[in-house]
NUMARSE-105500 format. One line per 8 residues: number of its first residue (from 1); for each residue x, y, z of N, C-alpha, C. Coordinates in pm, whole numbers, plus 50000, padded with zeros to 5 digits. Atoms other than C-alpha are relative to their C-alpha. Example, Ala and Ser with C-alpha at 12.3 -4.5 7.8 and 13.67 -1.06 7.14 Angstrom:
NUMARSE-105500
1) 50089:49881:50000:51230:49550:50780:50090:50120:50000 ~ 49918:49881:49994:51367:49894:50714:49923:50109:50073
***
This chain:
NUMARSE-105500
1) 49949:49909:50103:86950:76492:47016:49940:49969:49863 ~ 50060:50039:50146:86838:76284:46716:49842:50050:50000 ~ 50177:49926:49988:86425:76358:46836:50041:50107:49947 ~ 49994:49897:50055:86519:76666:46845:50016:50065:49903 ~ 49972:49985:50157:86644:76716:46491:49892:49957:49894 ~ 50125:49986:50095:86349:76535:46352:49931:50055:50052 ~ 50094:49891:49979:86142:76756:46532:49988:50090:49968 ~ 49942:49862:50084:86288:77058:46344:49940:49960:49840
9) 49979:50079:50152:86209:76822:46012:49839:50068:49962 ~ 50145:49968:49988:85832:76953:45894:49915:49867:49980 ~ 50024:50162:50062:85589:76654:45822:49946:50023:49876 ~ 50004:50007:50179:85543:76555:45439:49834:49982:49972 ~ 50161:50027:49978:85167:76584:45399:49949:49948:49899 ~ 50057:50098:50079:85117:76291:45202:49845:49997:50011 ~ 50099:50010:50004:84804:76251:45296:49905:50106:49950 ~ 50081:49886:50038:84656:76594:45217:50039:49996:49831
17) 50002:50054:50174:84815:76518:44833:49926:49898:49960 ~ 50061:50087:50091:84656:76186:44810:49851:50037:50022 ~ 50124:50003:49960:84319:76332:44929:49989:50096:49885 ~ 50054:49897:50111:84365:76625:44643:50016:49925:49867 ~ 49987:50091:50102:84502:76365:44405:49876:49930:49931 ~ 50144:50101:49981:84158:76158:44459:49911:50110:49990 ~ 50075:49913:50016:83956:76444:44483:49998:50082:49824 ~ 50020:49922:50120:84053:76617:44178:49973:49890:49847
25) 50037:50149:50116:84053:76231:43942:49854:50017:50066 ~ 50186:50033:50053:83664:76231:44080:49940:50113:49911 ~ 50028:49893:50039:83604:76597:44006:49987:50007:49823 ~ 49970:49989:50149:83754:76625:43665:49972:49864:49904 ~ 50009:50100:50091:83712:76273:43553:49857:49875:50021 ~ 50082:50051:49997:83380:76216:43653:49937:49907:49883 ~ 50041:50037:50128:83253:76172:43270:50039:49877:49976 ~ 49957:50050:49980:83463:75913:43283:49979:49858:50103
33) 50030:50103:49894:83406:75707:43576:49817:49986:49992 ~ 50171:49987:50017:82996:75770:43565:49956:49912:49900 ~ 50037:50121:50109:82984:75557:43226:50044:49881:50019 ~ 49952:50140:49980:83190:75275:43353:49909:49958:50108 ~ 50056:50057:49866:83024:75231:43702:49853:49969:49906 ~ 50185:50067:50045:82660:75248:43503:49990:49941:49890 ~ 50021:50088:50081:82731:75054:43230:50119:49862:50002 ~ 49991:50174:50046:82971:74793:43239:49948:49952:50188
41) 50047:50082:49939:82779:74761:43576:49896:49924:49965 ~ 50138:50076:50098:82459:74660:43379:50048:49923:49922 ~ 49974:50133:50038:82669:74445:43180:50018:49886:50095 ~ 50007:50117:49927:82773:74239:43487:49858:49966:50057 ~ 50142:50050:49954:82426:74228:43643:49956:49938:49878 ~ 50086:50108:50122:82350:74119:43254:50077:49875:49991 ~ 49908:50092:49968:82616:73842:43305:49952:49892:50086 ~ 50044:50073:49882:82530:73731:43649:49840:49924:50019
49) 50153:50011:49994:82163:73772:43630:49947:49926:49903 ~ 50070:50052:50139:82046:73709:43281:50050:49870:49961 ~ 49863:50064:50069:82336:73488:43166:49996:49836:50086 ~ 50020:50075:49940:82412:73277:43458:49885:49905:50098 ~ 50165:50057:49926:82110:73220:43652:49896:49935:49927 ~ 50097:50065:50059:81906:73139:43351:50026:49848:49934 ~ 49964:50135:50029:82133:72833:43334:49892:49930:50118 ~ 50067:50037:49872:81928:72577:43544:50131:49954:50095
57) 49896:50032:49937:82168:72459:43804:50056:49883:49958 ~ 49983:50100:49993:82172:72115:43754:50098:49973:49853 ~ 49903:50011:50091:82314:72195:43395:50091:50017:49997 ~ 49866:49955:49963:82526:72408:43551:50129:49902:50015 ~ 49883:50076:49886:82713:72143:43766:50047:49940:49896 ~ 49998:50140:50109:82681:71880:43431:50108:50091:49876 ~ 49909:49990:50112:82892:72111:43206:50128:50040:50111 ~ 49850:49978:49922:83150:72248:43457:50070:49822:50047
65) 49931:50202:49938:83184:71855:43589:50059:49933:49842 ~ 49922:50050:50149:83270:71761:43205:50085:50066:49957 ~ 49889:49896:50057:83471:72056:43150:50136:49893:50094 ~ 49917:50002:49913:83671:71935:43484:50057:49853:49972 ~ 49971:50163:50061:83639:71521:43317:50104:50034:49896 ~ 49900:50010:50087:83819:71611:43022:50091:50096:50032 ~ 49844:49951:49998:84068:71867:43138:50076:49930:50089 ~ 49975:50089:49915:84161:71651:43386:50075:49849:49916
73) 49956:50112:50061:84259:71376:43138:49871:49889:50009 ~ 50081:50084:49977:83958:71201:43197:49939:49877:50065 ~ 49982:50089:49880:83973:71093:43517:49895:50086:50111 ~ 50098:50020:49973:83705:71091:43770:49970:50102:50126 ~ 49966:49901:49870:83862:71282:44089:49887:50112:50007 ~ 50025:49857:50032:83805:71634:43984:49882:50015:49931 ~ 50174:50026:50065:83440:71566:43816:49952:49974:50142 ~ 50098:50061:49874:83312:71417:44127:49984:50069:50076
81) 50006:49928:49930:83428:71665:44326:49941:50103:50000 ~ 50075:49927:50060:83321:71934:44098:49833:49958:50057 ~ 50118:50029:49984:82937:71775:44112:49989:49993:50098 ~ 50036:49955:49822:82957:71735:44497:50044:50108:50058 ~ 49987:49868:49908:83096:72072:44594:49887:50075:49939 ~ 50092:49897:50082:82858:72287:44346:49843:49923:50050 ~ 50135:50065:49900:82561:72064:44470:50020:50071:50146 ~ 50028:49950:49822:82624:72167:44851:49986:50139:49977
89) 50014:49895:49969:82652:72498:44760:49848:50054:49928 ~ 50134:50057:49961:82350:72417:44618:49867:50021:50063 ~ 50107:50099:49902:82146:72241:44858:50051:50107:50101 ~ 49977:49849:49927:82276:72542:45090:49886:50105:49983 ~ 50021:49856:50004:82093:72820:44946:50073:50100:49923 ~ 49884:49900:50124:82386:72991:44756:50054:50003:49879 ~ 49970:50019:50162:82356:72947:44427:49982:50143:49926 ~ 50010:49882:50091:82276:73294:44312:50144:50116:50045
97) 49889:49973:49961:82565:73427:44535:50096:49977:49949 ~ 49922:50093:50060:82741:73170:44409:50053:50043:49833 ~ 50000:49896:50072:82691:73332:44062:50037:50118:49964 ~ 49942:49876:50000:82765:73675:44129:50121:49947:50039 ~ 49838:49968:49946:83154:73566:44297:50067:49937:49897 ~ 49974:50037:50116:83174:73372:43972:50030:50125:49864 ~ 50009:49936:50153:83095:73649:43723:50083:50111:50079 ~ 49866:49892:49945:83340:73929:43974:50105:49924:49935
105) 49850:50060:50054:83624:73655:43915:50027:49966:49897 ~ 49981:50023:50166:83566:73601:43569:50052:50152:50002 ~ 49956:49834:50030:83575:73993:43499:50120:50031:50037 ~ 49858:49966:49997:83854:74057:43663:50092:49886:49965 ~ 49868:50134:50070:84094:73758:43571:50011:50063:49855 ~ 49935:49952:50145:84026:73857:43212:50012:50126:50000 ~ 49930:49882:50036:84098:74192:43257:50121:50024:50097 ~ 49854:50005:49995:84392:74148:43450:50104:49934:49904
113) 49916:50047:50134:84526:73911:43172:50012:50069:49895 ~ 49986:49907:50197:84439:74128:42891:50110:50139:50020 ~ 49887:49841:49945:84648:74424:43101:50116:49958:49980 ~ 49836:50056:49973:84910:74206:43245:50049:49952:49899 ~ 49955:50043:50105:84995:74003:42954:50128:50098:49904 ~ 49926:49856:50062:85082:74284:42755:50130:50103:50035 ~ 49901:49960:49973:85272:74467:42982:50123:49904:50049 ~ 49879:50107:49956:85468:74159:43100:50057:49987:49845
121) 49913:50002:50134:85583:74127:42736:50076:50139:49972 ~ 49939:49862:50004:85675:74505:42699:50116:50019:50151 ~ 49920:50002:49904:85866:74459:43044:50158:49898:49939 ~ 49917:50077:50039:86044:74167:42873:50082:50052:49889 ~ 49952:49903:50112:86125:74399:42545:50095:50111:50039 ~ 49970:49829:49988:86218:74736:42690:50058:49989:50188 ~ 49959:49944:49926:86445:74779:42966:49959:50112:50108 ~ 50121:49901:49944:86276:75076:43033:49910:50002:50054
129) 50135:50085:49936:85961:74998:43096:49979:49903:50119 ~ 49935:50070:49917:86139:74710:43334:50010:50096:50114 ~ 49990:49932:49870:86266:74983:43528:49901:50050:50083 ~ 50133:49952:49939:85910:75161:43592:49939:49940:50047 ~ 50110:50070:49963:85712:74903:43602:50007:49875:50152 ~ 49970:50054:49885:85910:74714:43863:49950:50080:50146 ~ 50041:49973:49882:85836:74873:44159:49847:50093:50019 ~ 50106:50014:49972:85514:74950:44076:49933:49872:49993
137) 50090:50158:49968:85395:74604:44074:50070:49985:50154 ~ 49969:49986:49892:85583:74592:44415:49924:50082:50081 ~ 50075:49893:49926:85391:74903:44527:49854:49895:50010 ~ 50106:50051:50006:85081:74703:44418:49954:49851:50062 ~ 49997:50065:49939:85153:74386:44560:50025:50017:50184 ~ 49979:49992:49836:85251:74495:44932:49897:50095:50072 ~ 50081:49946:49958:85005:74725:44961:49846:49939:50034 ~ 50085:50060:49923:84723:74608:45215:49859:49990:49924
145) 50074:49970:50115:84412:74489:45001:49889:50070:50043 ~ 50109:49900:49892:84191:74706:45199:49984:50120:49949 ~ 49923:49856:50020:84361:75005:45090:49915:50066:49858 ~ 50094:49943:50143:84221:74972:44741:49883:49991:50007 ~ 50120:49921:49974:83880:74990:44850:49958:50149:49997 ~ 50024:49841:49992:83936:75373:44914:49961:50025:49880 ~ 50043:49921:50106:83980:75484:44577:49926:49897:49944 ~ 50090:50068:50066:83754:75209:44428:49826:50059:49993
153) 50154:49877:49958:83443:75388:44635:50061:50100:49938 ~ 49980:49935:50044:83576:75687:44580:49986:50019:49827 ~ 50014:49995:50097:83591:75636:44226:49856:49960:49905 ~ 50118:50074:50063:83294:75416:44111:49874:49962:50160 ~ 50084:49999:49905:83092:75445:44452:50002:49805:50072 ~ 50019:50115:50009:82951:75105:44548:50016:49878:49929 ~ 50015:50127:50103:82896:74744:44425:50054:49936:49922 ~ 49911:50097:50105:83021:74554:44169:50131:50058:49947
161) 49926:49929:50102:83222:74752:43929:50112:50105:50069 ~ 49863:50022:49904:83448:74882:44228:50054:49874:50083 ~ 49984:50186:49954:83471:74481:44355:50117:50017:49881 ~ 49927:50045:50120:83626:74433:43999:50108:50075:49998 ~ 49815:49889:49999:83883:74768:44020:50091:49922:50089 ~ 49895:50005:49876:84016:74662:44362:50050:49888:49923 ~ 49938:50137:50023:84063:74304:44245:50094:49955:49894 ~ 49907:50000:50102:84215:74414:43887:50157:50021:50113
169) 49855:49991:49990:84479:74570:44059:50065:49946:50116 ~ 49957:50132:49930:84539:74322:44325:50055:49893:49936 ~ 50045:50126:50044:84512:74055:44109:50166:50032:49891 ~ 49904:49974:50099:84724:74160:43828:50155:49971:50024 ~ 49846:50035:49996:85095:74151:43921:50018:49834:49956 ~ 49941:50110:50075:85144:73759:43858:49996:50015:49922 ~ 49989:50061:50152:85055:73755:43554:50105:50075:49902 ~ 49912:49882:50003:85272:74078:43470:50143:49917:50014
177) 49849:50062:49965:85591:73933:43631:50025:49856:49932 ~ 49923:50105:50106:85581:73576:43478:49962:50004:49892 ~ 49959:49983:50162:85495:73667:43163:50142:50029:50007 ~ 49852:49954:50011:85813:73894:43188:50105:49851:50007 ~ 49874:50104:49930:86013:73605:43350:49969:49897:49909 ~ 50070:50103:50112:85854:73351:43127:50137:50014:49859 ~ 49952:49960:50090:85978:73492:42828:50131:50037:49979 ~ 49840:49985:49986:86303:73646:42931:50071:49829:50014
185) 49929:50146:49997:86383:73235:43011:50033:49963:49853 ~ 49974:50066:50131:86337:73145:42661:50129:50005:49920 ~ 49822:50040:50028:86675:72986:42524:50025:50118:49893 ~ 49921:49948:50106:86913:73202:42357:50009:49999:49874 ~ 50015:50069:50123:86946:72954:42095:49859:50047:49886 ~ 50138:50015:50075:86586:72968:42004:49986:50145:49948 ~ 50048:49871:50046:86553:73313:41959:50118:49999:49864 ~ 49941:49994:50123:86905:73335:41774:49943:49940:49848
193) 50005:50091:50092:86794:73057:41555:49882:50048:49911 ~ 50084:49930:50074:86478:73267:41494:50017:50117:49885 ~ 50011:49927:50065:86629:73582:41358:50090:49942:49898 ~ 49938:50054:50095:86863:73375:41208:49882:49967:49807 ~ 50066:50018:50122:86598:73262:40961:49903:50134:49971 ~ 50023:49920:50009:86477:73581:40961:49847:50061:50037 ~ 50131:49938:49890:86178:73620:41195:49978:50164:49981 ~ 50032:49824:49982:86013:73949:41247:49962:49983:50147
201) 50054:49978:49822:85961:74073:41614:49922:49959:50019 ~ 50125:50080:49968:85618:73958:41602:49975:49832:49969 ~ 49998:50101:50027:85651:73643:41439:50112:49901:50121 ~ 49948:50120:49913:85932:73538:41687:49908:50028:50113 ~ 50072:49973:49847:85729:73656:41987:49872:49896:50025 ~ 50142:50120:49963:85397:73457:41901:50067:49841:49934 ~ 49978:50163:50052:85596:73134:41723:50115:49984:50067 ~ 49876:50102:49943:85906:73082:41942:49964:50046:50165
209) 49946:49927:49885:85928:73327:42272:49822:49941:50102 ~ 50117:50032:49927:85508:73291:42396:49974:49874:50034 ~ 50039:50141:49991:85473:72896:42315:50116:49944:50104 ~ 49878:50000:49886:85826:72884:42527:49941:49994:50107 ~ 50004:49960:49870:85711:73060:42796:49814:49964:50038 ~ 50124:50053:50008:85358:72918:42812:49938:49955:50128 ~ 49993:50060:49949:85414:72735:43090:50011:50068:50166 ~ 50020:49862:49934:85497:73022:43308:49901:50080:50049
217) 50156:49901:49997:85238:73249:43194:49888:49930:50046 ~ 50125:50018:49936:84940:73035:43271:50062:49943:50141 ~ 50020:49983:49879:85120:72990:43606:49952:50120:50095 ~ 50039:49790:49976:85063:73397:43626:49863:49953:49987 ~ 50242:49967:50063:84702:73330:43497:49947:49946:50157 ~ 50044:50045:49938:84642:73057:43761:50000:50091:50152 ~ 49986:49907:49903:84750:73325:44044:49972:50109:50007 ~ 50047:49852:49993:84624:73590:43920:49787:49937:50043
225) 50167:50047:49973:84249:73375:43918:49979:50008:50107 ~ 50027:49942:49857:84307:73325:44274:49981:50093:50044 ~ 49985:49853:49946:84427:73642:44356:49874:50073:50035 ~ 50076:49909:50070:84110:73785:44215:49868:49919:50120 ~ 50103:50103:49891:83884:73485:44409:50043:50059:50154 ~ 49926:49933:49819:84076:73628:44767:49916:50128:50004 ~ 50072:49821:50011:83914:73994:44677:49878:49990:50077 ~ 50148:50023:50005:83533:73820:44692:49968:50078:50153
233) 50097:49919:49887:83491:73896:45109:50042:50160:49998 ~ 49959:49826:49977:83712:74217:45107:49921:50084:49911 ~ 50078:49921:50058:83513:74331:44814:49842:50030:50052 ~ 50148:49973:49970:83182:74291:44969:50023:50097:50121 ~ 50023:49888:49935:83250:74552:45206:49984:50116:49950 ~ 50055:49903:50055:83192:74789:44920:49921:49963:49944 ~ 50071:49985:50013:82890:74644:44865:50020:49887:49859 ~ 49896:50064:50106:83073:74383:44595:49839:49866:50054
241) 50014:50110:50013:82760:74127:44562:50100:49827:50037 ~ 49930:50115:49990:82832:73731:44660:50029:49944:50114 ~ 49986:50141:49877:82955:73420:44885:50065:50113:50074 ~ 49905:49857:49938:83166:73752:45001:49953:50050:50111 ~ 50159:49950:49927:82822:73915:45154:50014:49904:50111 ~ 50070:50103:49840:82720:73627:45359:50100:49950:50086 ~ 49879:50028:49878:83057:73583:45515:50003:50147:50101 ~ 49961:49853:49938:83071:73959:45595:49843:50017:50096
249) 50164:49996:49957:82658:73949:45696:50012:49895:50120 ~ 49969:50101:49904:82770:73640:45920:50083:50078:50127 ~ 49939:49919:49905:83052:73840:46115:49965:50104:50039 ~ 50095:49880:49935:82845:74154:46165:49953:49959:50118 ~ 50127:50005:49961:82550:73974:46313:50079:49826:50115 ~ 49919:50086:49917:82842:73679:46504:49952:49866:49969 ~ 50102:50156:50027:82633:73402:46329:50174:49904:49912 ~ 49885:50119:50034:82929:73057:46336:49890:49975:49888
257) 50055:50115:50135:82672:72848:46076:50025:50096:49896 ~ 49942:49919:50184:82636:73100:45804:50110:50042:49991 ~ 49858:49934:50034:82989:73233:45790:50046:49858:49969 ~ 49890:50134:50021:83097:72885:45815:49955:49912:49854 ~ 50101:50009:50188:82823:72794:45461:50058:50045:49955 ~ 49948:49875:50108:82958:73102:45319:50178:49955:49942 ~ 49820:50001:50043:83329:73034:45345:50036:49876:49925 ~ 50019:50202:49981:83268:72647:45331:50009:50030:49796
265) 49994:49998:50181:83160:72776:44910:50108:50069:49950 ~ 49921:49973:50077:83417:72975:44878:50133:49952:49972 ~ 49833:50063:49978:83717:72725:44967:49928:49879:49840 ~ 50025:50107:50077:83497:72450:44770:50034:50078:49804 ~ 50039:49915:50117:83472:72746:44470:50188:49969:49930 ~ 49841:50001:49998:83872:72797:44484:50077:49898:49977 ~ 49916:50182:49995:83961:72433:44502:49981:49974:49853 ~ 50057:49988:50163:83746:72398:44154:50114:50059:49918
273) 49928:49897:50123:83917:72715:43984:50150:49935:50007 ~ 49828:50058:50012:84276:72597:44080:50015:49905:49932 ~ 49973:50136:50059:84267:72255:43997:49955:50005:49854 ~ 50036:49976:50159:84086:72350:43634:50151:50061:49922 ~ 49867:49930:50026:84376:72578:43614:50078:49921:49963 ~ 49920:50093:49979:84616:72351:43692:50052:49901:49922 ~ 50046:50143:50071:84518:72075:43473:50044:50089:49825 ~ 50011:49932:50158:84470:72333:43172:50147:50049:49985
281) 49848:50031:49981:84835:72387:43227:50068:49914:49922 ~ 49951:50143:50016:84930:72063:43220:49936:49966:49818 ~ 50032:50038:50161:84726:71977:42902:50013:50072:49898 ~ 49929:49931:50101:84875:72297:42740:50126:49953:49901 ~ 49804:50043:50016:85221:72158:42779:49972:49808:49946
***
C-alpha cells in the first residue's frame, strides 16, 4: 500500500535543475570564469614554475629544514626529518611534482583562510548568518569530494585552477567553524571588561576576542591545510598537476613502485605541513 502511494508521488527532478543551474552559471557567467581559469592560472604556473623551481633544491630543503629548527623550538627531530623526507622525494624524481602539490596547497589554504576567517567571525556576530551558514558548511563537508569535480570542470575546464576550486570548498569549513567556536569561547568577563572600558567592536575583536581564540583558529588553519593536501590525488583527475598525477598515472597503468613513490611523497609532504603547523601553534600560544 505504502509503494503504491509513492508511486502516485511524481519524481523531483533535481537533477534536470542542477544541470540548468550549471548550465546557465557557464552560459551567462562565462566572462567571468574565462579570466580566472586564464589568468590566475598563469599566475600559478608563474608560482610553481618560475618561483619555485628556480629555487635550487638543495636550498630548498636548507630553508624549509630551518624554518622547521626554529619553529620547532630548536630541536633537531623535525629538521632532520624535514632534510630526509624532501631529499627522497628528491633522489626519486619528484621534485617538480613535488612543487606543483605545494603551490595547489598553498593557494588554496590561503584562500580558504581569507574566506573562512571572515565568515567564521560574522557567524560568531550575527545569529543570522549562524543560521545560514550552518548547514551549508554541513552540506559542504558531507558531500563526497568527487562531487566537486563536476562543477569545477564544468566551470574552469581542466588543470590547476579547478584543483584549487574543489579544494577551496572542501577545505574551508574548519577554519569557518572554529573560528566561530573559537571566539564564541572567549570569557564573558573579557569581553564585558572590554566594553566596559569602552572598546569599539573592532578594537575588542582584534585586541581581546581573536588573540583569545587564537588557539582554535590555527587549529581550523591546520585542518583546513590538510584538508586542502587530501584534494592533491582527487584533483588530478581533472588534470590538477602533481605527486596527485603519478599516483593516479600509477593506478591506471597497475604500476605497485610508482604509486607507492608517489604516495610515499605525499604522506612524507603531509607529515612536514602538520607538524610545522602544529608547532606554529604552539609557539603562537
Amino acid at each position: 500500500m505504502l509503494n503504491q502511494i509513492m508511486d502516485f508521488i511524481p519524481k523531483i527532478p533535481i537533477s534536470e535543475w542542477a544541470k540548468k543551474v550549471t548550465d546557465a552559471m557557464t552560459d551567462h557567467l562565462s566572462f567571468l570564469f574565462d579570466p580566472i581559469n586564464k589568468h590566475f592560472g598563469n599566475f600559478m604556473e608563474w608560482i610553481s614554475e618560475d618561483v619555485l623551481l628556480s629555487i635550487p633544491p638543495i636550498l630548498f630543503i636548507f630553508i624549509i629544514a630551518i624554518l622547521a629548527f626554529f619553529i620547532s623550538g630548536k630541536k633537531y627531530g623535525l629538521a632532520s626529518f624535514t632534510i630526509f623526507g624532501l631529499w627522497l622525494i628528491y633522489n626519486q624524481g619528484l621534485w617538480e611534482e613535488l612543487m606543483s602539490t605545494i603551490t595547489l596547497v598553498i593557494i588554496a589554504s590561503l584562500l580558504s583562510i581569507l574566506i573562512g576567517v571572515p565568515i567564521g567571525i560574522l557567524m560568531s556576530k550575527s545569529k543570522v548568518v549562524n543560521t545560514i551558514m550552518t548547514p551549508i558548511l554541513d552540506f559542504m563537508q558531507t558531500m563526497p569530494a568527487f562531487v566537486y569535480l563536476i562543477p569545477a570542470v564544468a566551470f574552469f575546464g581542466i588543470g590547476m585552477v579547478p584543483g584549487v576550486f574543489a579544494s577551496l570548498i572542501f577545505a574551508t569549513p574548519p577554519t569557518v567553524r572554529l573560528t566561530n567556536l573559537g571566539i564564541r569561547e572567549v570569557s564573558k568577563e573579557l569581553v564585558e571588561a572590554a566594553d566596559a572600558f569602552g572598546s569599539t567592536g573592532m578594537q575588542k575583536l582584534f585586541k581581546v576576542e581573536l588573540p583569545m581564540a587564537k588557539t582554535t583558529i590555527m587549529a581550523g588553519i591546520n585542518q583546513t591545510v590538510m584538508l586542502a593536501l587530501s584534494m592533491v590525488v582527487i584533483a588530478s583527475m581533472i588534470g590538477a598537476p602533481g605527486l596527485g598525477r603519478e599516483v593516479l598515472s600509477a593506478l591506471q597503468r597497475a604500476q605497485v613502485g610508482p604509486g607507492f613513490v608517489a604516495g610515499l611523497g605525499i604522506v612524507i609532504l603531509a607529515i612536514i605541513i602538520d607538524r610545522i603547523t602544529q608547532k606554529m601553534n604552539r609557539k603562537i600560544n
